[in-house]
C-alpha positions in Angstrom: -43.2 79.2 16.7 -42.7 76.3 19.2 -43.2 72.8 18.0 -45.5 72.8 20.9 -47.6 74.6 18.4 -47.6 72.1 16.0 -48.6 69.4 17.7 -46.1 68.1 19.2 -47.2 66.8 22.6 -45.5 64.8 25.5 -46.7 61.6 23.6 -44.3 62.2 20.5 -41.6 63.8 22.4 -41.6 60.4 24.5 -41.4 58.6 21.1 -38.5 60.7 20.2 -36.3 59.2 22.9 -36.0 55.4 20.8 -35.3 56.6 17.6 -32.0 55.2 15.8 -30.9 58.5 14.8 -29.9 60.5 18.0 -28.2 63.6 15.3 -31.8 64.5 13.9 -34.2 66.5 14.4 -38.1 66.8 14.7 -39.8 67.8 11.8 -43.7 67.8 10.2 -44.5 66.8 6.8 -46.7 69.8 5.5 -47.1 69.1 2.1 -46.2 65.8 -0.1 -45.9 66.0 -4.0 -44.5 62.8 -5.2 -41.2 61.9 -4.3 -40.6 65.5 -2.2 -41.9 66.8 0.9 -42.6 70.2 2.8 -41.3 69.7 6.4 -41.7 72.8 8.9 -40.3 73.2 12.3 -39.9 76.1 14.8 -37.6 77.8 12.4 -39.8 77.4 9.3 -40.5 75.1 6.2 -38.3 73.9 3.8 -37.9 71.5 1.3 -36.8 67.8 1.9 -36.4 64.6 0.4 -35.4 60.8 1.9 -32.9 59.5 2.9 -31.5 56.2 0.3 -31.6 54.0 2.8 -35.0 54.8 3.6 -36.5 54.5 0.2 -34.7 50.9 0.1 -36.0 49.7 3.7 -39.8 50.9 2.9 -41.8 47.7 1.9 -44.6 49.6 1.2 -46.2 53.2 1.1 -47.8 52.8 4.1 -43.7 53.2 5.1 -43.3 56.7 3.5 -44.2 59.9 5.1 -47.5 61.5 4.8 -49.0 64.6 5.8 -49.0 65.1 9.0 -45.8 62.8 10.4 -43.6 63.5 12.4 -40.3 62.7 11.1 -36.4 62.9 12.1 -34.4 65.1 9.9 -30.9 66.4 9.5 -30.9 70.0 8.0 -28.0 71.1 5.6 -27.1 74.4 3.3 -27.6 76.4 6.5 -31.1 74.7 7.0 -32.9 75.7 4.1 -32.7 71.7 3.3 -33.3 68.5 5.1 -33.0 64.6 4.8 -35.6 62.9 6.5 -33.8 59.8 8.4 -36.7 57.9 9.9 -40.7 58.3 11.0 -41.5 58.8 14.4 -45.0 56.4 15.5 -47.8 57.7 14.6 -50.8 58.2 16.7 -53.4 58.2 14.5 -54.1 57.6 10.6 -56.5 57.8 7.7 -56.2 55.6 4.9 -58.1 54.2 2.3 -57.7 51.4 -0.6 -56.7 52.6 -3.6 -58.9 53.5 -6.3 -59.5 51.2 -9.0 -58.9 47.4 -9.5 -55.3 47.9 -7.5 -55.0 46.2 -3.9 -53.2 48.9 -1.6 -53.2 51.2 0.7 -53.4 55.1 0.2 -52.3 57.2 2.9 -54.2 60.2 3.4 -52.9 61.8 6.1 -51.3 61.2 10.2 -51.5 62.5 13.0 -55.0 63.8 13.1 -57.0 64.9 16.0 -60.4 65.6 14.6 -61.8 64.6 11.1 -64.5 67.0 9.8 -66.4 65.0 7.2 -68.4 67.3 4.9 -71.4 66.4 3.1 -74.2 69.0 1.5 -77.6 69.7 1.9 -77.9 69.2 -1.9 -78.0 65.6 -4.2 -74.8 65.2 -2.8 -75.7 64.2 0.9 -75.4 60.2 0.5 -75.7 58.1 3.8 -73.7 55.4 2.8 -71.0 57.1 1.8 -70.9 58.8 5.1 -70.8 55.5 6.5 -68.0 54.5 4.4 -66.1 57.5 6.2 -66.8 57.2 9.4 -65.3 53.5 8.8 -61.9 54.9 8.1 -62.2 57.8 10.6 -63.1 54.9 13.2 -60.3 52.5 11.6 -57.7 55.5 12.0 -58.6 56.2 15.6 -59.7 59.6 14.9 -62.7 61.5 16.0 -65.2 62.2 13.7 -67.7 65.1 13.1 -70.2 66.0 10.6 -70.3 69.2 8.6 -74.0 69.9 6.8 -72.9 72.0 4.6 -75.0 74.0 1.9 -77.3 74.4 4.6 -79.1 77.5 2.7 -80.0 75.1 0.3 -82.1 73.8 2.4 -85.0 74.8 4.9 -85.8 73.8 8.0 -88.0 71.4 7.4 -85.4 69.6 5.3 -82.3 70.1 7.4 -84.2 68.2 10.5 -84.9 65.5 7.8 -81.2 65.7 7.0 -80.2 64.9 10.7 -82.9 62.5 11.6 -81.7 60.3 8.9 -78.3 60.5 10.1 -79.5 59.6 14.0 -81.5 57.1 12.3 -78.4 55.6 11.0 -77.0 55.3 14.8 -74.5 57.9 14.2 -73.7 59.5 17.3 -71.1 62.1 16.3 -70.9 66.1 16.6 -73.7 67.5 13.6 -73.0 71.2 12.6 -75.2 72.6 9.5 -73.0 75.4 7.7 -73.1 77.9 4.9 -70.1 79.3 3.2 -72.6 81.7 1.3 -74.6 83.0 3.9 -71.9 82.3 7.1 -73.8 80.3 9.0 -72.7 78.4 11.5 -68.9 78.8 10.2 -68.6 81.0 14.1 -69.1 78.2 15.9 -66.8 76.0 13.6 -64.2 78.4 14.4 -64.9 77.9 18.2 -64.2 74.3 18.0 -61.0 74.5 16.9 -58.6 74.4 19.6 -54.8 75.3 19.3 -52.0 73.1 18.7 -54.7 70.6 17.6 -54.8 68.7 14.1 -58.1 69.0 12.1 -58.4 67.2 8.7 -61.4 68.2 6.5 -62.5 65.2 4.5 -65.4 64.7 1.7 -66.2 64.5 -1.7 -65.8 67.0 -4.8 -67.8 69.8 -4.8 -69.3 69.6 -0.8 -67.2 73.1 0.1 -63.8 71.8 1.5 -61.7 74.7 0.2 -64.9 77.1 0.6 -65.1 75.9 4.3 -61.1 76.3 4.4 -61.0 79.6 3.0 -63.6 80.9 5.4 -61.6 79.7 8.2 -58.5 81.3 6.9 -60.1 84.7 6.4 -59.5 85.0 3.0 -59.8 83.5 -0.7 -56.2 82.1 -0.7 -56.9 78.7 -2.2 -59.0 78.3 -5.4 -62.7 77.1 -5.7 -64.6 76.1 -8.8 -68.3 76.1 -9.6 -70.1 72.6 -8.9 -73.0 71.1 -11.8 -75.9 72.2 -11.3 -77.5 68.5 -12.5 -75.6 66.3 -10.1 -74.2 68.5 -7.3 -70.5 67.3 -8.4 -67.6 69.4 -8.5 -64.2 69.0 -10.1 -60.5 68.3 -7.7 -60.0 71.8 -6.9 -57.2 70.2 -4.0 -54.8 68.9 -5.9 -52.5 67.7 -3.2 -52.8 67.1 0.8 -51.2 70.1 3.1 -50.9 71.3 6.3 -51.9 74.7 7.2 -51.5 76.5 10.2 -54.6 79.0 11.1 -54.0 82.4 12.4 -55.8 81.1 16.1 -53.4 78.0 16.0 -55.5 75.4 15.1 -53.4 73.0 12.2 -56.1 71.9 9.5 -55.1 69.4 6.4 -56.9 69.8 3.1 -57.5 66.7 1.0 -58.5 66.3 -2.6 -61.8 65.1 -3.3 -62.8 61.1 -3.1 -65.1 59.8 -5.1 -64.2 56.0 -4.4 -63.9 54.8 -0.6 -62.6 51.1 -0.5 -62.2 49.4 2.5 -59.2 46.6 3.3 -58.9 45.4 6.7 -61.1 47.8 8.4 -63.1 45.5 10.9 -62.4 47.6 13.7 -63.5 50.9 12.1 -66.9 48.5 10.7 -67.4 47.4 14.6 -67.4 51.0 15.9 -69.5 52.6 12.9 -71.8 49.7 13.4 -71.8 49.4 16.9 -75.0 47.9 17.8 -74.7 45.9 14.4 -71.6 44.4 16.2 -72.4 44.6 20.0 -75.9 42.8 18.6 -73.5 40.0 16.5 -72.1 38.8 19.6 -75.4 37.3 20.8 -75.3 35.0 17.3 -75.2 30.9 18.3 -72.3 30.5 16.4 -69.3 32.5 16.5 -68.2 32.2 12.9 -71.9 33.4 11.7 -72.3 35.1 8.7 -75.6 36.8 9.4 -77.2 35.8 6.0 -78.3 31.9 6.2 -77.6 30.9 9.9 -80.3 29.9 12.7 -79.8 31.2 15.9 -78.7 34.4 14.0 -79.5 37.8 16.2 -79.2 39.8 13.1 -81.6 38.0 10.9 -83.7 38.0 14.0 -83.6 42.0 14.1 -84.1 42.4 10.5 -87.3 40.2 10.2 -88.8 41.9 13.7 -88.0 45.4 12.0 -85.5 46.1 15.1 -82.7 46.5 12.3 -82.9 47.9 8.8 -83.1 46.2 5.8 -80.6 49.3 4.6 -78.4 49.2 7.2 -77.9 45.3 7.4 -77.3 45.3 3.5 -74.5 48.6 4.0 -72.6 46.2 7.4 -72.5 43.0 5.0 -71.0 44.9 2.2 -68.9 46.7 4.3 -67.5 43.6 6.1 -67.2 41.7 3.2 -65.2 44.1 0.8 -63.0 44.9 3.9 -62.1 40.5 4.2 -62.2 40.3 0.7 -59.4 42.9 0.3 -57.8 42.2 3.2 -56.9 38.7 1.7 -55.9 40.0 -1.7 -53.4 42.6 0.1 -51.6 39.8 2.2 -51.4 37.7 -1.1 -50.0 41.2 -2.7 -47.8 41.6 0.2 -46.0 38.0 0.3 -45.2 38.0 -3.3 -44.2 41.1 -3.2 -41.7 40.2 -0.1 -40.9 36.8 -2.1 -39.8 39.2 -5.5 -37.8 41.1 -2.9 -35.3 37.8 -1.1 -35.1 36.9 -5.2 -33.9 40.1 -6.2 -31.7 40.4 -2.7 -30.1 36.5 -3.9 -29.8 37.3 -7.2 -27.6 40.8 -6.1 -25.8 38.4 -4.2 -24.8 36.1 -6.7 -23.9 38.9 -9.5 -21.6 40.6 -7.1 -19.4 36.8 -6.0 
């Protein structure tokens, strides 16, 4: 296998050229399971941890390697070990705020070509929360399409309702209703995969992820578990984010279920999910509007004509505000954080005269 094969275009082997470490190598992260990493290059994939002076110089885990980067490593025991050195740019990546009360960043994956974002023709198909997606698939400056799947749960009837809502919502991207049970439309899924090409499939517990990667394998290789009947909701069968390379060539990454989708400093993903939300702010009288109290306000305007959605307005306000709202709590996080660091660094300094 080239590297060619794994994605490694003209863009990152022009990337390569700057890097500090001229005695490395290029490697991909494939798998990531705390503190050690799968790395797999034309030879094949082995095991790998980082370098000291990495861990050290990493202010945050945005810093660390996730599936999908390409990094620079130097291979030892007759290569069936590495040290990876440094990150090569990436090009692209998903990332979300943590769950729970914590302000961060999780790092889902880099790197990524396509994101298909699964959601099922059952009580688990949610609007909002394929809004909330498409916001970090937009942030991440990835391309997004929509898997229905389930889709023999549903007739046709239904299914058209399914899509029309979606249109409704102004989402423009690629729709394809699939069945993991009956195999429909899982041909044409195949047919948009294109070698040497990066494919993440994102969505939450029990929508058919490893179902959907399975079928695309060929075979049951990963495990799937039954979802409840009452709710629709499945259990993390994923337990951990990996790279897989498909018999045709395609590369697909696997990611656990998410059940919570916070957004920190995501404007630019908002804009583009919202697009004529945003294109339709930019008529407001004043710049700084808020779209909630203000005369002059285009939004408001659109809301009380019917032009906009009470539903949709309510989703872009919360949307934008939880993203500014976090956004400010991280860059407190962050300069306390840095100001703990010089402390520590002086105090080093002081032990050691």
């Amino acid at each position: 296998m080239e590297l060619e094969e794994l994605g490694f275009t003209d863009w990152y082997r022009e990337k390569q050229t700057h890097v500090k470490r001229l005695d490395c190598s290029p490697a991909r992260v494939t798998a990531v399971d705390r503190d050690s990493y799968l790395v797999r290059n034309e030879n094949g994939e082995v095991r790998c941890e980082l370098a000291g002076n990495f861990m050290f110089t990493a202010q945050s885990g945005e810093d660390l390697p996730c599936v999908g980067d390409w990094t620079c490593v130097q291979y030892y025991n007759d290569g069936t070990f590495a040290i990876i050195y440094e990150l090569l740019p990436r090009r692209s990546l998903l990332r979300r705020k943590t769950s729970g009360r914590a302000i961060d960043y999780q790092i889902i994956a880099a790197n990524i070509d396509v994101a298909f974002i699964l959601q099922s023709c059952d009580t688990n198909f949610n609007i909002h929360r394929l809004e909330r997606y498409l916001v970090m698939v937009n942030d991440g400056k990835v391309e997004p399409r929509l898997l229905l799947t389930k889709c023999d749960l549903a007739n046709a009837q239904e299914l058209h309702r399914l899509i029309s809502v979606v249109r409704e919502a102004h989402i423009d991207c690629p729709i394809l209703p699939i069945s993991n049970r009956t195999g429909a439309g899982i041909g044409e899924l195949r047919q948009m995969l294109e070698a040497g090409k990066t494919y993440c499939l994102l969505g939450s517990s029990g929508v058919g992820k490893t179902t959907t990667l399975n079928q695309l394998i060929g075979q049951a290789i990963y495990d799937t578990q039954q979802v409840r009947d009452y709710d629709g909701k499945g259990r993390h069968t994923t337990a951990r984010r990996q790279l897989i390379v498909l018999e045709q060539g395609a590369l697909v990454i696997d990611t656990p279920g998410m059940r919570e989708l916070g957004t920190i400093g995501m404007s630019s993903g908002i804009d583009q999910s919202f697009s004529d939300i945003a294109e339709l702010s930019l008529g407001c009288r004043f710049t700084d509007c808020t779209h909630t109290t203000e005369s002059g306000c285009l939004l408001l305007a659109a809301l009380q004509d019917g032009q906009l959605s009470k539903d949709r307005y309510d989703s872009y306000l919360k949307l934008i505000s939880e993203s500014e709202y976090h956004e400010m709590s991280y860059v407190e996080k962050r300069k306390k954080d840095r100001e703990f660091g010089r402390f520590i660094k002086s105090s080093l300094k002081q032990k050691s005269k």
